[in-house]
N, C-alpha and C positions, 0 to 999 in steps of 0.2 A: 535448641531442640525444636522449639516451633518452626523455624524455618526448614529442619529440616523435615519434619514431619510432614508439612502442607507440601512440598516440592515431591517429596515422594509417595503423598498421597495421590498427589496431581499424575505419579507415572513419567516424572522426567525431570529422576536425580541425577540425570547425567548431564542433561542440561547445565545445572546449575555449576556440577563440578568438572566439566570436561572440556568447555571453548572459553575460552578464558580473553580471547579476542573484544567481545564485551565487555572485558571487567571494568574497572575504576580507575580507567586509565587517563582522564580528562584533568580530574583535579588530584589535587595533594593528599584529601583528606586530612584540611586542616584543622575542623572541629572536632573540640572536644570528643571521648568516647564518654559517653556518661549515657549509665544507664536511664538516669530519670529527664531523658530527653523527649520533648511532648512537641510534635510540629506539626501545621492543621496545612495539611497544602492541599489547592484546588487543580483539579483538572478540565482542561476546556477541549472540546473534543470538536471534527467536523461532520460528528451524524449525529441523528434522531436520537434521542435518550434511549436505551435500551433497545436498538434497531439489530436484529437477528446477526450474529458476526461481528458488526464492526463494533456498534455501539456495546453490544454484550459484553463483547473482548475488552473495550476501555473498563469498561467496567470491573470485568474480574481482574483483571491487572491491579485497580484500585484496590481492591480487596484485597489481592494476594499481597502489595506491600505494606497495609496496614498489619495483616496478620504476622507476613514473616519479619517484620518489625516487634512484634510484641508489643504493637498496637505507640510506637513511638513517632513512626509518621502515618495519619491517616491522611487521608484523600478523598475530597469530596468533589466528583464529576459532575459539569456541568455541560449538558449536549448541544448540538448546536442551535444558538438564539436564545441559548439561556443565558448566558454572560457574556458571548460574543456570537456574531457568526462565524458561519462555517471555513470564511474566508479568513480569518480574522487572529486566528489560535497564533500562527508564528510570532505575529508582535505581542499579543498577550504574554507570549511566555514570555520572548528576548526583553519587554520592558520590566516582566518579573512582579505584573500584575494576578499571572497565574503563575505557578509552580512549574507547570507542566502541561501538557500537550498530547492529544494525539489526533495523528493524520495524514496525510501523504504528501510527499514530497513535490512532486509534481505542480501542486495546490501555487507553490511558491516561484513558479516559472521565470515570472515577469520581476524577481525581487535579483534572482539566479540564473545565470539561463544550465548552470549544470544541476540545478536542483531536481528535475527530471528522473538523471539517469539514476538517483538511489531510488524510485520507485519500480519503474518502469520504462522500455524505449518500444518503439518499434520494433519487430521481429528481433526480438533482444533474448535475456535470459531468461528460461522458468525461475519454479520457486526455489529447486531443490541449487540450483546453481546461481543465483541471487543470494541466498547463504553461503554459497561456497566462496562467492566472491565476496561478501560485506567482510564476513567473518575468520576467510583463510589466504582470502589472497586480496588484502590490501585497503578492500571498498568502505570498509568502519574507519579506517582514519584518515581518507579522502573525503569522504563526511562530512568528519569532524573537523576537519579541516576550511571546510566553506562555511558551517554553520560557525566556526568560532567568532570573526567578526562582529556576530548577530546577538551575544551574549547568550546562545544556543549549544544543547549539547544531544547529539541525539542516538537514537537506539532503535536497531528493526524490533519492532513490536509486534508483529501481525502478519500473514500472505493471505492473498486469497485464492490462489495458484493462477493456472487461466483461464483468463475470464472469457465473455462473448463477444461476439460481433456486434450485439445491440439487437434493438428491436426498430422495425420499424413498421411504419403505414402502411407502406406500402412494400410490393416485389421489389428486387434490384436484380437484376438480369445483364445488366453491364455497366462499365466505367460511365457511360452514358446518362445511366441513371446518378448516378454521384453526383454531377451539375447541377450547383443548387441547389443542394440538401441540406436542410438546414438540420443540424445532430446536437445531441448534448456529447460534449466529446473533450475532455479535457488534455492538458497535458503536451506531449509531443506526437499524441496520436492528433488529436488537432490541426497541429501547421500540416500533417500529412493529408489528411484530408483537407484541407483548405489546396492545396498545394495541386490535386485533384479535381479539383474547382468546386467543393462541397464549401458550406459556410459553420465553423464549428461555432458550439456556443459551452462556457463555462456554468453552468446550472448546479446551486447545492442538491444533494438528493432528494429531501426533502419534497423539492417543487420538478423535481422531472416528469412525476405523472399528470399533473395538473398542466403542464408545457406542453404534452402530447394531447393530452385531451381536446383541450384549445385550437388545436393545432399550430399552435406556437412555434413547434418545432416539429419534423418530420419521424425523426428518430432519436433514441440514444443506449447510449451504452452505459451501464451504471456497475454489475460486476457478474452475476452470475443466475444461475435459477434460484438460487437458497437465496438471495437476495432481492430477485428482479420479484419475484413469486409474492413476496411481502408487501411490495410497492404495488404491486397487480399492474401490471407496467402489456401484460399479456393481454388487457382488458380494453387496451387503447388503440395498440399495436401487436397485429398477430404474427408479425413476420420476424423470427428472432433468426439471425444468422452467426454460423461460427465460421472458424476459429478467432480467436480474439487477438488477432495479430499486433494491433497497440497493446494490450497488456497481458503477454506473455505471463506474468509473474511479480502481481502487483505487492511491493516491502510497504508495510505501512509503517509510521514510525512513532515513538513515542520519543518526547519533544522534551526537554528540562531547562527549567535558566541554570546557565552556567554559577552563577555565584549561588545561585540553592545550594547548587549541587556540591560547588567545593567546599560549603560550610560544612558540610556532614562528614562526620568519622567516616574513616576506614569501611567500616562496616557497613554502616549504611549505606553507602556507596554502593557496594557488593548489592547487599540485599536488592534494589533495586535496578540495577545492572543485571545479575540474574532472572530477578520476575519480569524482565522485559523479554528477554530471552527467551522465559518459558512460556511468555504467551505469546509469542514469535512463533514457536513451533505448535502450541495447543490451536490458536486460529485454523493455521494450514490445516490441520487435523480433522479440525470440524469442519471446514469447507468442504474437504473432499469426501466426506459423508454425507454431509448434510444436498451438497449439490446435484449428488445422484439422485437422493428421493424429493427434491422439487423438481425436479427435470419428470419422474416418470407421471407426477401431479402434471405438472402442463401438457403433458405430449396427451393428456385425458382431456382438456378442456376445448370445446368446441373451436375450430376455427382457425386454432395457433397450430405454428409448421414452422418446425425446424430444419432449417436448409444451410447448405455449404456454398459461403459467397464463390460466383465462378471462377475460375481460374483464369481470367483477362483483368478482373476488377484485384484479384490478390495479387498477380504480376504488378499491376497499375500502382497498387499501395507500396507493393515491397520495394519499386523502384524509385516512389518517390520520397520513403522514409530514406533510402541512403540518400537522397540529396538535403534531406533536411538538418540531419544527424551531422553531416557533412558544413551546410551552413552552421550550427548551431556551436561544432567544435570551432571552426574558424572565429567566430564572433567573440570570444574568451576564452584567456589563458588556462582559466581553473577548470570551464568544460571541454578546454583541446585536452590537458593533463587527466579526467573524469574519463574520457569518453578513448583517450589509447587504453587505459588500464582496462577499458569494459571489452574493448575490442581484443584484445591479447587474451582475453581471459575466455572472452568465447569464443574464441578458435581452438582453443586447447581443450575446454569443454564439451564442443563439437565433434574434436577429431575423437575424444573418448567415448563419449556418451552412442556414438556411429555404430563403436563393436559392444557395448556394454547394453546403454538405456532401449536404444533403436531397435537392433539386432533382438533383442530380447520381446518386445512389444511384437517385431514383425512376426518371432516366430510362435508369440501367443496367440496370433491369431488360430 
């Protein structure tokens, strides 16, 4: 009854009971069901303690599966540099130092080279077709599939739809300017920029403002206004550019050690496989509210200008993300086999969404 009461307090009983593609499908659920089961698991997260979005979200997550447990597993979040860094949560959990995890895929590049594509690629999928693929066409057990080796079991927990182009120093007026830029830019938006002759740099959020300050770095991209706004990242750098063509539709994940996880009943299992889910979709939700009203906050702050990168410098990026996309599927079996299912799936995404999502926008305007 408490579980279901919190899910449908939350506004998304359907959630819980309708995609079932997250369920408990990794382990057996070999433990015991017993109701006087007491289990104190930690979460190690790779943002700020309570940081608007991300951090927030780990956190209600935490909450929501102590509650809809009836208080049998809590979870006590630790942000990032409180018991690890930001880098650092994947082997925390696979060693099974922490419980669980949360954080993006991408993070784990250099572990994976198909670790990537469950967050984000290059002019790749939104949010709303990132779910359609995790959860209906195939991408949750391509996954779970990579992370199993790692003693990993994992779950989209979070989007933050599309993000920006970054902020920078200075104007960018062409490919030109890209030479040399040094960006906070993680991920496979990264090699693309490198690739372009820019110099990426991996930065926890944390320390991205303090990087621009210095001028450490020239730009970066971090995720959005609801986000960037927090960091005051507009105080450094006043040139924010869109569209966010690296991250289309960034899945965050929440992370579990596999043998946790297969010790827990049945249920348990569930319960937590759904509060992943449901704050899978609550994040999205509040991004896309929350992003509009720091957006119309900046666009009031002296100085900052939102401009659309030109159309030479997004030709230059989109050409060079298919060469990288391209090397990255060749260099490994599991990201050739990652990266057809992502390609199959947004073609088919594309040719629909053309008379449905598109069609529809063009004729709102």
């Amino acid at each position: 009854m408490k579980r279901r009461d919190l899910v449908t307090g939350a506004g998304i009983a359907a959630v819980a009971a309708g995609l079932t593609a997250c369920g408990a499908k990794p382990g057996t659920g070999t433990g015991a069901a017993k109701s006087d089961i007491k289990l104190q698991w930690k979460m190690v997260t790779s943002w700020p303690t309570n940081f608007p979005g991300l951090g927030t979200g780990a956190a209600a997550l935490a909450e929501m599966i102590s509650k809809a447990s009836g208080g049998r597993i809590t979870v006590k979040v630790f942000g990032a540099g409180e018991m690890a860094s930001a880098f650092e949560v994947f082997d925390m959990v696979g060693r099974g130092t922490a419980q669980m995890g949360h954080s993006a895929s991408y993070y784990w590049k250099g572990k994976m080279p198909a670790a990537p594509f469950f967050s984000a690629y290059p002019f790749g999928l939104n949010a709303q077709e990132m779910n359609g693929w995790l959860y209906a066409g195939g991408g949750l057990e391509l996954w779970r599939k990579l992370y199993a080796p790692h003693n990993v079991v994992p779950f989209p927990a979070g989007n933050t739809g599309v993000q920006m182009a970054g902020w920078f120093r200075k104007e960018i007026k062409s490919v030109a300017d890209l030479k040399g830029l040094s960006m906070r830019i993680p991920g496979l938006g990264g090699e693309v920029l490198a690739r372009v002759g820019g110099t990426p740099q991996n930065i926890p959020g944390g320390e991205i403002f303090s990087a621009l300050q210095s001028g450490a770095i020239d730009a970066a991209e971090w995720v959005g206004p609801y986000n960037d706004l927090a960091f005051g990242l507009h105080k450094v750098a006043p040139y924010c550019y869109y569209p966010g063509w690296h991250e289309p539709g960034s899945t965050l994940e929440c992370i579990v050690n596999k043998e946790a996880y297969e010790s827990l009943p049945e249920d348990l299992q569930t319960i937590v496989a759904d509060c992943c889910q449901a704050t899978n979709i609550q994040m999205l939700s509040e991004y896309t509210a929350r992003n509009q009203q720091a957006l119309e906050k900046l666009k009031l702050e002296p100085g900052v200008k939102f401009l659309p990168l030109p159309a030479d410098v997004l030709a230059a990026l989109k050409a060079a993300s298919v060469a990288v996309l391209a090397d990255v599927a060749a260099s490994d079996p599991m990201a050739k086999e990652v990266y057809e299912s992502l390609q199959k799936f947004q073609a088919s995404a594309k040719a629909w969404h053309e008379v449905s999502e598109e069609a529809f926008y063009s004729a709102r305007r």
